[in-house]
Structures are given as C-alpha cells and as structure tokens.
C-alpha positions as CSV (number, residue, x, y, z in Angstrom):
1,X,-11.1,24.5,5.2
2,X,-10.9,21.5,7.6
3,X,-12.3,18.1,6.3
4,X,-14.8,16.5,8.6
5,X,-15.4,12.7,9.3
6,X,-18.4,11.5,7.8
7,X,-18.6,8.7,10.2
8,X,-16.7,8.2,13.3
9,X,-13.9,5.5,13.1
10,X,-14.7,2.8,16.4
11,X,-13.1,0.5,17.8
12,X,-12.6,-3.2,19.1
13,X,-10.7,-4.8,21.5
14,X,-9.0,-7.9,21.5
15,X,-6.6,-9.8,23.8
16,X,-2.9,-10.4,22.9
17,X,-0.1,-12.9,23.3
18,X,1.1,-14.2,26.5
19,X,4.1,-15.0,25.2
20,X,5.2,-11.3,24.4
21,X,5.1,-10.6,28.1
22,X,2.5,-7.7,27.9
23,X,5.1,-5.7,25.4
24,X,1.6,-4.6,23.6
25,X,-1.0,-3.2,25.9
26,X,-4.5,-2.5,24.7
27,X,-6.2,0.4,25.6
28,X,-9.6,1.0,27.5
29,X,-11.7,2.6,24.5
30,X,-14.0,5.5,25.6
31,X,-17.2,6.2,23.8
32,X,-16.2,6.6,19.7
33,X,-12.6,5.7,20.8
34,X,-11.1,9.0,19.3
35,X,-9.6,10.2,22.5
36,X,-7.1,7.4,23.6
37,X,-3.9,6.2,21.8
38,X,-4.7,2.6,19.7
39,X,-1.6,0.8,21.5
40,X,1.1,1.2,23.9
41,X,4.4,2.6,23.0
42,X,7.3,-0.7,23.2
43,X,9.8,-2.2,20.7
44,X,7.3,-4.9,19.8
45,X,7.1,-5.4,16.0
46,X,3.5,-4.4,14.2
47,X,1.7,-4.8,11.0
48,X,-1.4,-3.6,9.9
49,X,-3.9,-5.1,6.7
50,X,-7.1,-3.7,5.4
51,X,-9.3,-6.8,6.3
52,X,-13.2,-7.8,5.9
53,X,-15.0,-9.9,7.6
54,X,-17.1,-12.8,7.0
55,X,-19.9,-11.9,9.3
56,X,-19.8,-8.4,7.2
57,X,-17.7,-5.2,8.2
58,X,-14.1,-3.9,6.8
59,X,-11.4,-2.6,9.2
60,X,-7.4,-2.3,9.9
61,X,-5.9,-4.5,12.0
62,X,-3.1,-4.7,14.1
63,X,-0.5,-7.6,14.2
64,X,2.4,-8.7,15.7
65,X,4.9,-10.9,14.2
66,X,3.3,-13.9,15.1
67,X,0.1,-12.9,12.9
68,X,-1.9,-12.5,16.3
69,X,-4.6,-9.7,15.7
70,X,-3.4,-6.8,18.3
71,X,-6.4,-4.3,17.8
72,X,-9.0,-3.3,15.2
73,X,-10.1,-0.3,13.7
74,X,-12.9,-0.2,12.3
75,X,-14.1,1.4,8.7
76,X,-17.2,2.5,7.1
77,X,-16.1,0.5,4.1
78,X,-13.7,-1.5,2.4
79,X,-9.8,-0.4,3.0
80,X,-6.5,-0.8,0.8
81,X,-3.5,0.6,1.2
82,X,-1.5,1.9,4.9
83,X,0.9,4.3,4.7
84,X,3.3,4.9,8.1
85,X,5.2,8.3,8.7
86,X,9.1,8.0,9.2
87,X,8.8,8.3,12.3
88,X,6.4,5.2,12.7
89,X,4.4,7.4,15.0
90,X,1.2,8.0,12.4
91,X,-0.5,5.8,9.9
92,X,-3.1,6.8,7.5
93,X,-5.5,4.2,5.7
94,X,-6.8,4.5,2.4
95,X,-10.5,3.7,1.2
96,X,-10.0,1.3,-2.0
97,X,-11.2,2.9,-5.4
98,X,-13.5,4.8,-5.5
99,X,-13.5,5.6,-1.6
100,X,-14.0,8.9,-0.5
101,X,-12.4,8.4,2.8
102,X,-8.6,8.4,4.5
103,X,-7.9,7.8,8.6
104,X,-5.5,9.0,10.0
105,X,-4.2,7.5,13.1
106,X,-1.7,8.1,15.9
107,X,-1.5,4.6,17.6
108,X,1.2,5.5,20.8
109,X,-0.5,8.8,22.3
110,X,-3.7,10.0,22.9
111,X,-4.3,12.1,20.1
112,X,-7.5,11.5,18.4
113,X,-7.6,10.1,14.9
114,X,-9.1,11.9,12.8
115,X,-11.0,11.3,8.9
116,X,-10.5,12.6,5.8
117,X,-13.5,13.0,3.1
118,X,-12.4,13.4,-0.3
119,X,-12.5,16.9,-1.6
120,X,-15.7,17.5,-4.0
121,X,-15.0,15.9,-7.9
122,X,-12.1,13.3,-6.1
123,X,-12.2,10.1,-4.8
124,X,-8.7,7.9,-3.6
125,X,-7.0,5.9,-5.3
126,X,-6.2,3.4,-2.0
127,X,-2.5,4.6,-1.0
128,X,-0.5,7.9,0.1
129,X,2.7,8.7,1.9
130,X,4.4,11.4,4.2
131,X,6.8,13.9,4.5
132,X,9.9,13.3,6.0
133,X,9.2,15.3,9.1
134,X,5.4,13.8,9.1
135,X,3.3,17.1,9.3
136,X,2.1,16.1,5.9
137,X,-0.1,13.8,4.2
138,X,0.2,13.0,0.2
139,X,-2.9,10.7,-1.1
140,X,-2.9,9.6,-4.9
141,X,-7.1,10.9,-6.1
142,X,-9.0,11.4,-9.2
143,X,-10.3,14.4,-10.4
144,X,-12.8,12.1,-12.3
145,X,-14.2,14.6,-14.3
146,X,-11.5,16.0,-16.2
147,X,-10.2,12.0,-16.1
148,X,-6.8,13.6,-14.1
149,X,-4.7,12.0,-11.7
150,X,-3.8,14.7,-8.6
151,X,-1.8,14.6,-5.7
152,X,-3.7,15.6,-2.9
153,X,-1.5,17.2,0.3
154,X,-3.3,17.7,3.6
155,X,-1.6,19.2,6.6
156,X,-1.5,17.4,10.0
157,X,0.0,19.4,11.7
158,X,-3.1,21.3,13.2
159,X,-6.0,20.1,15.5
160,X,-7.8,19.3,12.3
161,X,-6.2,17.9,9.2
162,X,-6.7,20.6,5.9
163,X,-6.1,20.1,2.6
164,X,-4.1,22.5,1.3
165,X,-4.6,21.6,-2.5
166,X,-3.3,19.3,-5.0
167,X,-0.2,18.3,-7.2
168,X,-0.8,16.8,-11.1
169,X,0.2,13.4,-11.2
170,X,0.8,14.1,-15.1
171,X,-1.4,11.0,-16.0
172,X,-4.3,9.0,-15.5
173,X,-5.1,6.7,-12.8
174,X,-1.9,7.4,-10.1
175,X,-2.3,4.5,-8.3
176,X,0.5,4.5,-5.5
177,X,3.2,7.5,-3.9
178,X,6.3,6.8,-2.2
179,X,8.2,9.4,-0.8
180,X,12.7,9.2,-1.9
181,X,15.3,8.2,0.7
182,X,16.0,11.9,1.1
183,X,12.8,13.7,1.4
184,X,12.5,15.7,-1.3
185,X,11.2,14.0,-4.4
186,X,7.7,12.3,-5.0
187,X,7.2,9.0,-6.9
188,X,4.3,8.3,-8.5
189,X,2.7,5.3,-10.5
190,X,0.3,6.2,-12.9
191,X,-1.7,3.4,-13.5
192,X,-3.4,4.8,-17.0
193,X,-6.6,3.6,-16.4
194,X,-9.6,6.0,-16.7
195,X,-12.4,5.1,-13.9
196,X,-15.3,7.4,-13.0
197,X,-17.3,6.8,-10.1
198,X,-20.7,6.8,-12.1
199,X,-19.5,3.6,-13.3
200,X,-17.5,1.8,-10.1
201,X,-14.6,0.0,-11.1
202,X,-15.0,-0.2,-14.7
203,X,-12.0,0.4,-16.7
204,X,-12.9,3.2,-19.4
205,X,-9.8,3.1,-21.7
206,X,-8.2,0.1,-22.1
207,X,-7.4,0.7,-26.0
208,X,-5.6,4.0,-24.8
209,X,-4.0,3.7,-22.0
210,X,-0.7,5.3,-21.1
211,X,1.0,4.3,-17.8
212,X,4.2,6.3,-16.5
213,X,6.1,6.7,-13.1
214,X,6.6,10.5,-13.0
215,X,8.7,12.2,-10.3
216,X,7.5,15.4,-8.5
217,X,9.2,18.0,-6.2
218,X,8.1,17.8,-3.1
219,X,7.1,21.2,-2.2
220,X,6.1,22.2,-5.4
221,X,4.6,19.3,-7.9
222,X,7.2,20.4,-10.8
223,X,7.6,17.5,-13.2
224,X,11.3,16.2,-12.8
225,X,11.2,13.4,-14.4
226,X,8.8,11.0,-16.4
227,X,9.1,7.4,-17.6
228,X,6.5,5.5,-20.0
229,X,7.3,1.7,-21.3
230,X,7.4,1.0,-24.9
231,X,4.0,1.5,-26.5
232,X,3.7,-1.9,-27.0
233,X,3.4,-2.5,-22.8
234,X,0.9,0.3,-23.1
235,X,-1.6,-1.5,-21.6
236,X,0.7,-2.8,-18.7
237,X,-0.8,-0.2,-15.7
238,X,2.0,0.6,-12.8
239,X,0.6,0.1,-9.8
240,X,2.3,-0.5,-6.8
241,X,6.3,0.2,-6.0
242,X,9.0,-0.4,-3.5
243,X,12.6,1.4,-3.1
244,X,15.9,-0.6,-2.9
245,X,19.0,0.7,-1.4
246,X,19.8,3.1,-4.5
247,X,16.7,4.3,-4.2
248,X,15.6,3.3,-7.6
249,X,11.5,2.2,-7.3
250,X,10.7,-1.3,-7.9
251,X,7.1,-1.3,-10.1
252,X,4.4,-4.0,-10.7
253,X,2.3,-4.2,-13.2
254,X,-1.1,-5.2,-14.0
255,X,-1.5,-6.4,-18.3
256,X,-4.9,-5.1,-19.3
257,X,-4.4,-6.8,-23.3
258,X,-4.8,-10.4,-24.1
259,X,-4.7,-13.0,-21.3
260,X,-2.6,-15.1,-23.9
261,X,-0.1,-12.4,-23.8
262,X,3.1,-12.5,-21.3
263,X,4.6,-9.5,-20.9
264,X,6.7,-8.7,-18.1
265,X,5.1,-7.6,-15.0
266,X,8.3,-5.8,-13.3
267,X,10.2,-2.9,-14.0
268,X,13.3,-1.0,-12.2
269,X,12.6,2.7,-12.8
270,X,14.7,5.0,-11.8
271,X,14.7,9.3,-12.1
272,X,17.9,9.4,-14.7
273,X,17.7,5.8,-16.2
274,X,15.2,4.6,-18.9
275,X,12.9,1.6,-16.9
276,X,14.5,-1.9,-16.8
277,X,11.8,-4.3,-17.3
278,X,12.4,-8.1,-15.9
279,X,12.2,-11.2,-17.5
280,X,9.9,-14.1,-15.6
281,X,11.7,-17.4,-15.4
282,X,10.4,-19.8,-17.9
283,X,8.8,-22.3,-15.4
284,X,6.5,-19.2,-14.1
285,X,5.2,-17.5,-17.6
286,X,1.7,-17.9,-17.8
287,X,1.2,-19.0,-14.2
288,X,0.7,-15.4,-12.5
289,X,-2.4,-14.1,-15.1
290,X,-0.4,-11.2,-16.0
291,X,-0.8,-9.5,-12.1
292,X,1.5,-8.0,-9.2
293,X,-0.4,-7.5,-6.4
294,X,1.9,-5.8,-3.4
295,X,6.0,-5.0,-4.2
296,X,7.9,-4.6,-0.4
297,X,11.5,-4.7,0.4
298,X,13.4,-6.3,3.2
299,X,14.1,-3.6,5.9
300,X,18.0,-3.2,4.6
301,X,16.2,-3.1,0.8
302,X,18.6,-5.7,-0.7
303,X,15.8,-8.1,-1.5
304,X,12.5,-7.1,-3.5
305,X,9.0,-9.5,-3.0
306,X,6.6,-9.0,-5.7
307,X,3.4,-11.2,-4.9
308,X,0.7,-12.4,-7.7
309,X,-2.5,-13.3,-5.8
310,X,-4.2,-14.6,-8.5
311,X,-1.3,-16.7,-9.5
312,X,-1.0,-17.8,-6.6
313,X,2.7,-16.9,-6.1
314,X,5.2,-14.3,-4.2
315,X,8.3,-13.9,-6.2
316,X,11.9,-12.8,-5.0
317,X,14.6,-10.9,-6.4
318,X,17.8,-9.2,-5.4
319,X,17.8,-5.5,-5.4
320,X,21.1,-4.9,-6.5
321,X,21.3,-7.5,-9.7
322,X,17.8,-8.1,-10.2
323,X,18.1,-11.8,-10.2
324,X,15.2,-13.8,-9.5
325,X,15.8,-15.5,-6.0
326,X,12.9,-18.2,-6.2
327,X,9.5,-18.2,-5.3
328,X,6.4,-19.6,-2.9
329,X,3.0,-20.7,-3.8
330,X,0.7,-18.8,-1.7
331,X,-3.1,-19.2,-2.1
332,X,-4.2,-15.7,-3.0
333,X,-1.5,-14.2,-1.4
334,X,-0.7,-10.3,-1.7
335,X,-0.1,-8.5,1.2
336,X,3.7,-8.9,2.1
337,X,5.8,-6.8,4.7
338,X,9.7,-6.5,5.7
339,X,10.3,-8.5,9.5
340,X,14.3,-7.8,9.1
341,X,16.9,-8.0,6.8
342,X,15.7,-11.4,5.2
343,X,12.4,-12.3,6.3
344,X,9.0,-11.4,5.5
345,X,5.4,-11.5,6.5
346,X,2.7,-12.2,3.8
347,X,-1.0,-12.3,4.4
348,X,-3.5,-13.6,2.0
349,X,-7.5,-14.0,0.7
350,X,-8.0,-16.5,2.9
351,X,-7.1,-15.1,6.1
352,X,-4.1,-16.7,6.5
353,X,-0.3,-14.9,8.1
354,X,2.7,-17.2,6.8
355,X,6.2,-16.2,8.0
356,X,9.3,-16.5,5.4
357,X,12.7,-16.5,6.8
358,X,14.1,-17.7,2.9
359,X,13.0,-17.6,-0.7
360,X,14.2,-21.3,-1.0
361,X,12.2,-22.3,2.4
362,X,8.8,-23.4,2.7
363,X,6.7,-20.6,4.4
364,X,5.5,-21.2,7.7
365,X,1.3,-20.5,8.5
366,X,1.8,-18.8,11.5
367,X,-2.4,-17.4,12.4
368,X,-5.6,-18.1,10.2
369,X,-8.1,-15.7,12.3
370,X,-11.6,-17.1,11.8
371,X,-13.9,-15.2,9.5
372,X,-11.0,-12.6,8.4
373,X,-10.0,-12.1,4.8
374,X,-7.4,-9.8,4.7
375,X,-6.9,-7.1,1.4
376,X,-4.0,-6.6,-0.4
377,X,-1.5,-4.9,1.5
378,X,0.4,-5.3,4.5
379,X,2.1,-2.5,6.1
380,X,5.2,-2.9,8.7
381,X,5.2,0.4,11.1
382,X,7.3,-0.7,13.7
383,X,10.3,-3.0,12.8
C-alpha cells in the first residue's frame, strides 16, 4: 500500500555565490514546491546537514564547498541522518529517533519528493541507504513493541514510494546501514539500546545491552555474518560506520557504563575477521566522554574521520594501518564529509562550516550562518 505524507515538505529560497559563476541555479518554487527539481544539474560540489534554527523550525540544507547555504528544505521536525543513491541523483532524510518520517528527494529533475510515514508499531532510527541501481530505499526502524530492530525496504521506483516489508536487523537498536562496494550485502550497526516511543529517548536496558554489526543479503535479509565485542564493551553501542577501500566498515561507539571508564570508541569490523578495536592516543583518553558522533571517509577511502562533539574533537586515521593521523579541536563538532582525496568538510553545534585540507593543519571557518545549528551529519552527494 503506498505511504502518504503527513505534511507536505516546503521550501525556501536563498541566493548563492557569485563566485561559482551561476554553476548552482535555484529554482522558482510553485505552491508546496513538490513539482520542480530542488537545484540545477552542474559539477558543482554539495553537502547537505539536518539543521534547526534559532528562530524555531528544523530542515536540510544545501551547501557548497564554501559552507554557503544553496537551498532549504524544510521538515516537520527535527532531521538526522542523509543518505545519497549511487548515482547522487536521490537523497532521502531521516527523522531523528523516534521520528516517524523519511523524504525522499530528487534535487536535478522535476520529480516531486515525496514522504514516508513510518509503518504502524515503527519509528526510524535517523539513517538508511540504497541499492546499487537506486530503485530502493533501506531505513534502520524499531518494531518497538517486540523491542526488534528491522530493516525496512520501500520501493521507488513507482509514482508513489511502497514499502514492501522488512528485514531483521538481528538486534536491538540498528542504528545506521550502509550498503558494500559491490551491491549485494547490507551492514548494519546495532546499537543495543532498547527505546520505546512511550518513553522518548530514554535508554531502557543499559545493564543488558548487546551491540553487533551484522551483515544481511541484500535481497533477502539472511544473516551472513554477525560480530559482538567482548562482553565487557557490552555497553559500548555501534552507531555510525564508514567503508575504507577493502570495504571493511569503520564503527563508532557510544560507552553507556561509567563515565570514568575509557574504553575504545573505534572498531574495524569486517564480514570474515573478528572486530579490531583501536587504541586512543594517551594525550586524548578521557577528553572525548566516551562518544563518536559521525565516521566518513575521504572520497578514495584511505583516510577515516571519526568526530566527538562532546569532546570537542575530530580524529584521523589511515584506512589501511589504522594509525591515528592527528586530530582538531572543534567546538561541538560532528558532522564531517569527504571534499576529495584528503580534505574534508565538518560542520558543528554552533553553526559553524570549517574546511580541512590536513590532519596536522589548523581548520579553516569557512561560513557561520546566523541562527543555524546544524545536527550531526553531513552528507557529500555530489563530489
């Protein structure tokens, strides 16, 4: 049965750069906005973030890599997580937990987007991912009432997105999915904490918690794999991943136990190999209370950035050793996304856009937009 919008998604328009010569073009927004394309087709770079505004109001934003707003969307509540098809063509935003709404957005033709409401008993989980050829949608949910993490899969291939049922995520809590190199395997972090909408964000098993990264075929949800730390980490919940070059996913955690505890916050898991958890350098235990907020890799995947809002901090490492590379103090910063090969863009609380051409170099503010605070995730869909 097709899903119906709840509330239409609008619009707002906003001028752009001289300096990129017009590469980004704005379109002229009729009524809701639903029936034009959200920007121009050209090989200017974009970004999008989940922001909020002082003045009140959540939305997606557009960027380019200056940090200069391109266009808005706007959302009936707060947003997390932006997941781009391969072909950069479609991006679909994720309501933060417990949000019982997706858009999905085609931003170079005139298609219009469309909304998804949660099916009854679920709620997201704030992130998703496509297929490889784009015609479908996966979104992490919770079947809150049986405390089940499923893997929702909704076509887009029709005039009307339908959800055409579920995968188990074989845990509690899946917080993101990433689709492999190849197109044929889903990742999934289970976080292992037990929420229920009847009681918001509070975290109903922290003594029993069980976190894994389990690895699903695509077409069918079979369990191919499944990874769980030591019990001793148990309360260390997977979050949020990014592949390097072998295709191994790159996981950080969140440490529900003791806040004088220091347990490592990153591991290497791959589908064959038992997890490779990574020490922090002396100088930095303690300092990033025990949270990863965003993990991205540079657009060749040889370099890994894993950023700790609360700490302050986005860390570096090299994919291929797992050597930490060095670090930068950002004030609340968490969203971070792939420019090229070595640099990065990394948004934070404050409303800030820094650019970071080196680990060892001090990153550069590039935009502060008044009265934006931008969430935790910054998306690159065309690089």
């Amino acid at each position: 049965m097709p899903l119906m919008a709840t509330k239409p998604v609008e619009f707002s328009r906003r001028g752009f750069l001289s300096a990129l010569g017009g590469l980004v073009a704005l379109p002229a927004f009729a009524g809701s906005g639903l029936g034009a394309g959200l920007l121009s087709s050209s090989d200017a770079p974009l970004f999008a973030s989940a922001f909020k505004k002082s003045a009140g109001g959540y939305g997606i934003a557009v960027l380019d890599d200056l940090g200069q707003i391109q266009a808005e969307i706007l959302l009936p509540g707060r947003g997390h997580g932006i997941a781009v098809s391969d072909t950069g063509d479609c991006l679909a935003a994720f309501a933060r937990r417990p949000g019982t709404f997706a858009i999905v957005a085609w931003p170079f033709s005139g298609k219009p987007m469309q909304t998804i409401v949660a099916a009854p008993g679920r709620h997201f989980y704030g992130h998703g991912c496509f297929s490889k050829d784009g015609q479908i949608l996966f979104a992490v949910e919770n079947d809150f009432a049986s405390a089940r993490g499923v893997v929702g899969v909704y076509d887009l291939s029709g005039e009307t997105i339908t959800r055409l049922g579920e995968f188990d995520s074989h845990g509690i809590g899946p917080h993101e999915v990433l689709l492999s190199p190849d197109g044929t395997v889903l990742i999934v972090a289970n976080g292992g904490i037990e929420t229920h909408p009847d009681h918001g964000r509070e975290k109903l098993n922290l003594e029993t918690m069980s976190p894994s990264v389990v690895f699903l075929d695509v077409k069918t949800g079979d369990l191919l794999a499944e990874h769980r730390l030591d019990r001793s980490l148990h309360q260390l919940s997977l979050r949020h991943m990014a592949l390097d070059g072998a295709g191994r996913a790159w996981v950080g955690g969140q440490f529900e136990g003791s806040k004088t505890d220091t347990p490592p916050l990153v591991a290497v898991i791959s589908r064959d190999e038992a997890p490779v958890l990574l020490d922090l350098p002396g100088k930095l235990m303690g300092q990033l209370e025990n949270y990863i907020g965003s993990v991205t890799a540079t657009t060749d995947q040889s370099v890994i950035a894993t950023s700790a809002p609360r700490g302050g901090k986005t860390l570096f490492w090299k994919a291929e050793t797992g050597d930490y590379l060095g670090h930068q103090n950002i004030s609340d910063g968490c969203g971070v996304a792939p420019i090229d090969q070595g640099s990065f863009l990394i948004s934070d609380g404050n409303g800030g856009v820094s650019y970071l051409s080196d680990p060892g170099e001090r990153a550069e503010i590039l935009a502060r937009p008044a009265g934006f605070a931008w969430d935790n995730h910054m998306t690159a869909f065309r690089i």
